[in-house]
C-alpha positions as CSV (number, residue, x, y, z in Angstrom):
1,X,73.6,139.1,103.4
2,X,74.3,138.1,99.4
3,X,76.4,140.4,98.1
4,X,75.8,138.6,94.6
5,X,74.5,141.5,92.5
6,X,72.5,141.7,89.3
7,X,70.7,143.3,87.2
8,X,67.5,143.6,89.0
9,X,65.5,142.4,85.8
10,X,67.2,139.0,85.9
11,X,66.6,138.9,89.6
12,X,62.7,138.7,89.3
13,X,62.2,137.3,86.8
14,X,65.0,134.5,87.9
15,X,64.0,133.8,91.5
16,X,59.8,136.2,91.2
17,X,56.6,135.1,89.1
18,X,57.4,137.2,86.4
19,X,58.9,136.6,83.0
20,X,61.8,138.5,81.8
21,X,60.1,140.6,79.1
22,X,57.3,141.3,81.7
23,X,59.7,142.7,84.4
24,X,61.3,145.0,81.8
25,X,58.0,147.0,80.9
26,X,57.1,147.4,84.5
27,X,60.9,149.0,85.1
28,X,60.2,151.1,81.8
29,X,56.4,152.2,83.2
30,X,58.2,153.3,86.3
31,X,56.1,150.7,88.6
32,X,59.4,148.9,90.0
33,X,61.0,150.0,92.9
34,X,64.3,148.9,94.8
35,X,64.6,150.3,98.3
36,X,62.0,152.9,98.1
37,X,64.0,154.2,95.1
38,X,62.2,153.9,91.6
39,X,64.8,151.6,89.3
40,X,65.8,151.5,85.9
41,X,66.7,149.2,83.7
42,X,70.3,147.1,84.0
43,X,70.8,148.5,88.0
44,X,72.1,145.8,90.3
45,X,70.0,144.7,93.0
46,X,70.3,141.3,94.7
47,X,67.4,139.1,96.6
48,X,68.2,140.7,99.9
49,X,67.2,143.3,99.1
50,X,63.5,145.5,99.0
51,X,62.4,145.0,95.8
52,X,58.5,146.4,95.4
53,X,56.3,146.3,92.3
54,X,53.3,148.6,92.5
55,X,53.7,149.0,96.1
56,X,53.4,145.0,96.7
57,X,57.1,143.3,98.1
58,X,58.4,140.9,95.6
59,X,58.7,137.7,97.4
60,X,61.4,135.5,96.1
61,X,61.2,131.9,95.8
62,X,65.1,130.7,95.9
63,X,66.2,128.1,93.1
64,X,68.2,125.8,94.7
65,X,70.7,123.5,92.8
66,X,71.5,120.4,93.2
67,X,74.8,118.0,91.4
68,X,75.9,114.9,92.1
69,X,80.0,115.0,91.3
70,X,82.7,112.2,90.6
71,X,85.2,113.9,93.1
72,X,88.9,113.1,91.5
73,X,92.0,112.5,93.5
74,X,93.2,116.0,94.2
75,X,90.4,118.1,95.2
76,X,89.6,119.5,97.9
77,X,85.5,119.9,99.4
78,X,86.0,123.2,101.6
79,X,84.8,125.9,99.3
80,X,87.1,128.5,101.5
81,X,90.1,127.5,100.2
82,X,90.8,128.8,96.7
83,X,94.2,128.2,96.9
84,X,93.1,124.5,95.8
85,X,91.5,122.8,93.7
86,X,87.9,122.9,94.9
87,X,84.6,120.4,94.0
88,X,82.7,123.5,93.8
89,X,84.9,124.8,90.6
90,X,84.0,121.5,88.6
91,X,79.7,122.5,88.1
92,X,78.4,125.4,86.9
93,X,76.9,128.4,89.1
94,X,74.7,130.5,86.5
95,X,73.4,132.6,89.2
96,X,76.7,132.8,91.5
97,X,74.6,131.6,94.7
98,X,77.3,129.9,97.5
99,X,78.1,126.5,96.8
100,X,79.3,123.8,99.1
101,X,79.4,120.0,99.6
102,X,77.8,117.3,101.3
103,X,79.3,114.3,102.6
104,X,83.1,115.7,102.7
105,X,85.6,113.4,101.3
106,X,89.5,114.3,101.8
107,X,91.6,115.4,99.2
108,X,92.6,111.4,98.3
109,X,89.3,110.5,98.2
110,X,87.2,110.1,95.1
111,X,83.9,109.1,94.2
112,X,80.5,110.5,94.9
113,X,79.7,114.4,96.5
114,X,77.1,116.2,96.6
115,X,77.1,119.9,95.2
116,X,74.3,122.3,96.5
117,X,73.4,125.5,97.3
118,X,70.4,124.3,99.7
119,X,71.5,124.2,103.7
120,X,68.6,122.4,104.2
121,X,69.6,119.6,102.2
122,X,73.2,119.6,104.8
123,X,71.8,119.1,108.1
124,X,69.3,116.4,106.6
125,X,72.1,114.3,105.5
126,X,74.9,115.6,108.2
127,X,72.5,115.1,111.2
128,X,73.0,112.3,113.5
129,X,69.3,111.6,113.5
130,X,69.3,111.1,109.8
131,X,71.8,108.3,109.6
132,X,72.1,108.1,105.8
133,X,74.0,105.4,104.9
134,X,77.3,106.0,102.5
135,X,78.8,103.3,100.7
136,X,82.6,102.8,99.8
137,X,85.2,100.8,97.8
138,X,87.9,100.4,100.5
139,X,91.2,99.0,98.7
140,X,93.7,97.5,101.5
141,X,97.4,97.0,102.4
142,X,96.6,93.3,102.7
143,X,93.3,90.9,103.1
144,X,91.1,91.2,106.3
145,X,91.1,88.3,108.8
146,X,88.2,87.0,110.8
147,X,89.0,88.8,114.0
148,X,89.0,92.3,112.0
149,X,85.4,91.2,110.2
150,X,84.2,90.8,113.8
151,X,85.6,94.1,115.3
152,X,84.1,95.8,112.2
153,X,80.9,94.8,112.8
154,X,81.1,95.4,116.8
155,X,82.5,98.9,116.3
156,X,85.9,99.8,116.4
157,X,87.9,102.4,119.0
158,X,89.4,105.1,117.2
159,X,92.7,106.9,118.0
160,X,90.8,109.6,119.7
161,X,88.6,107.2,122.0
162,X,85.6,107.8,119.9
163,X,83.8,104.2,119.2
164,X,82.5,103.8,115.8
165,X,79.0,102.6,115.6
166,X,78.6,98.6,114.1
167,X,79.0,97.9,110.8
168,X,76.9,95.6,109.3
169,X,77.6,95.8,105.5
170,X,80.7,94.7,105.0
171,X,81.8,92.1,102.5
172,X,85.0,91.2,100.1
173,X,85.0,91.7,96.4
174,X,88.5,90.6,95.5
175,X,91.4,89.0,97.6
176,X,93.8,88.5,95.3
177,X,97.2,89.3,95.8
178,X,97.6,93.1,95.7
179,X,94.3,93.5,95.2
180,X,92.3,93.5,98.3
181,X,89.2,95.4,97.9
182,X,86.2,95.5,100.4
183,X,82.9,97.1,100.0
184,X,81.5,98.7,103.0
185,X,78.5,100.9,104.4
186,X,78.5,103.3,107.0
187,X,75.6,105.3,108.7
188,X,78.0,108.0,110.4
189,X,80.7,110.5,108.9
190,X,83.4,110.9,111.3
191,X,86.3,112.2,109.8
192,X,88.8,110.4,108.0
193,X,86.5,107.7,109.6
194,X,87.2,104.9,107.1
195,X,91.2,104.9,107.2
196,X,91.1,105.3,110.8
197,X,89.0,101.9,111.4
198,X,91.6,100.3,109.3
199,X,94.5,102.1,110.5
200,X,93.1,100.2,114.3
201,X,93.2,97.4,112.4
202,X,97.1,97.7,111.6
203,X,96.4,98.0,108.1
204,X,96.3,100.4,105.5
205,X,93.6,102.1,102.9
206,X,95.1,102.1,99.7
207,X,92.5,103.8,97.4
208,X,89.0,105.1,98.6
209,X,86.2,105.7,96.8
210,X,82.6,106.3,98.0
211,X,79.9,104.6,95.2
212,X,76.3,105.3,97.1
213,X,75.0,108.2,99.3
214,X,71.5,107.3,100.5
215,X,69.7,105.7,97.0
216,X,72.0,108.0,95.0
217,X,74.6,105.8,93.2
218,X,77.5,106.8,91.1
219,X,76.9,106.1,87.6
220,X,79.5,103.6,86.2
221,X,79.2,106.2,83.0
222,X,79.7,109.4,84.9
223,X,83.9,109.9,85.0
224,X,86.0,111.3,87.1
225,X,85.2,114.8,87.6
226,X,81.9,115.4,85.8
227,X,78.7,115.9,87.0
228,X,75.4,115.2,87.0
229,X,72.3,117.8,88.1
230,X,69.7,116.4,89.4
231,X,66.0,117.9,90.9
232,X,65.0,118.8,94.4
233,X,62.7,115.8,94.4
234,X,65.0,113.1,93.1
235,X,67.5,114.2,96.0
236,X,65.7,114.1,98.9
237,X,63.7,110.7,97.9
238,X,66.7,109.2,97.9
239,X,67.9,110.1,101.0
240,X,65.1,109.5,103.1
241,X,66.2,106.5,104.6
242,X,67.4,106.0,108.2
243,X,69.7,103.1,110.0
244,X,67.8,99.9,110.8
């Protein structure tokens, strides 16, 4: 059940077909009812419940939202804790729907989450069959050898048995000294996934930062813990795409 409650103006005319102004002179005629009970204006009602107009149930169309965040260092993705600094707290929530993230990232990792109030959206990226790809800056103890470019790409045995699936998208973007940063993609999201395969490799993950979800990229211009809200149809275009 919500147990977000409003005025049951706002919640037609917010989630029904009707305007504001509209939804306040059918209250005032009387022709607005909220569980068999005739309503006046400013009484709380939320979408769960049985809102009628002339006799007909309302039927609410759900507005979804949808933010792409710069996750700082520090933060934490479960929205059950809020004894933390959650992702959640850093967009808005105008109509106090239930907020969580997509594609968790641990409280040392930055870079690209997703913010949503759709479900939907969760199993399509979280789903095995899905395979979207996520993309990462991995800064390292020290540079990679041949051997660990080969186990990489073979898939590597994790400290709980579990075999990571190949990676083939993995290359070097500076190997200087103390400075060794590698850009990689994964199409799985086990956890802490990343620092384990290098952790296998005896070496360590300095800084990690996820730059690409699917076609969604983090803009160079969006800093660290801003957002950006984007449409329905702009987020799942871009994460139609599966592991070939």
């Amino acid at each position: 059940m919500n147990d977000n409650k409003e005025r049951i103006q706002k919640i037609i005319s917010n989630y029904g077909s009707y305007s504001r102004r509209e939804v306040e002179r059918l209250i005032k005629a009387k022709r607005v009812t909220l569980n068999g009970k005739t309503v006046s204006l400013g009484e709380k009602a939320s979408i769960d419940d049985l809102i009628k107009i002339d006799g007909k149930i309302v039927k609410f169309k759900t507005k979804h939202y949808y933010y792409l965040v710069n996750k700082p260092k520090g933060y934490i993705a479960s929205r059950i804790d809020d004894m933390n600094k959650r992702v959640i707290d850093l967009v808005p929530n105008p109509s106090n729907r239930n907020l969580f993230t997509i594609g968790r990232l641990d409280v040392n990792t930055t870079g690209l989450i997703i913010v949503t109030t759709d479900g939907k959206l969760s199993d399509l990226v979280n789903s095995p069959k899905s395979k979207v790809a996520k993309t990462y800056l991995v800064w390292l103890s020290h540079p990679l050898v041949r051997s660990d470019f080969a186990k990489i790409r073979e898939g590597i045995t994790l400290d709980d048995g579990v075999v990571t699936k190949p990676v083939k998208k993995v290359k070097v973007i500076n190997n200087t000294q103390k400075n060794y940063l590698v850009k990689m993609t994964i199409y799985e999201g086990k956890k802490n996934q990343i620092r384990r395969m290098f952790k296998e490799l005896n070496n360590e993950v300095i800084n990690l930062k996820r730059i690409q979800i699917g076609l969604l990229v983090l803009d160079n211009n969006l800093e660290s813990g801003k957002y950006r809200r984007i449409q329905k149809e702009e987020m799942y275009e871009a994460l139609k795409q599966t592991y070939k």
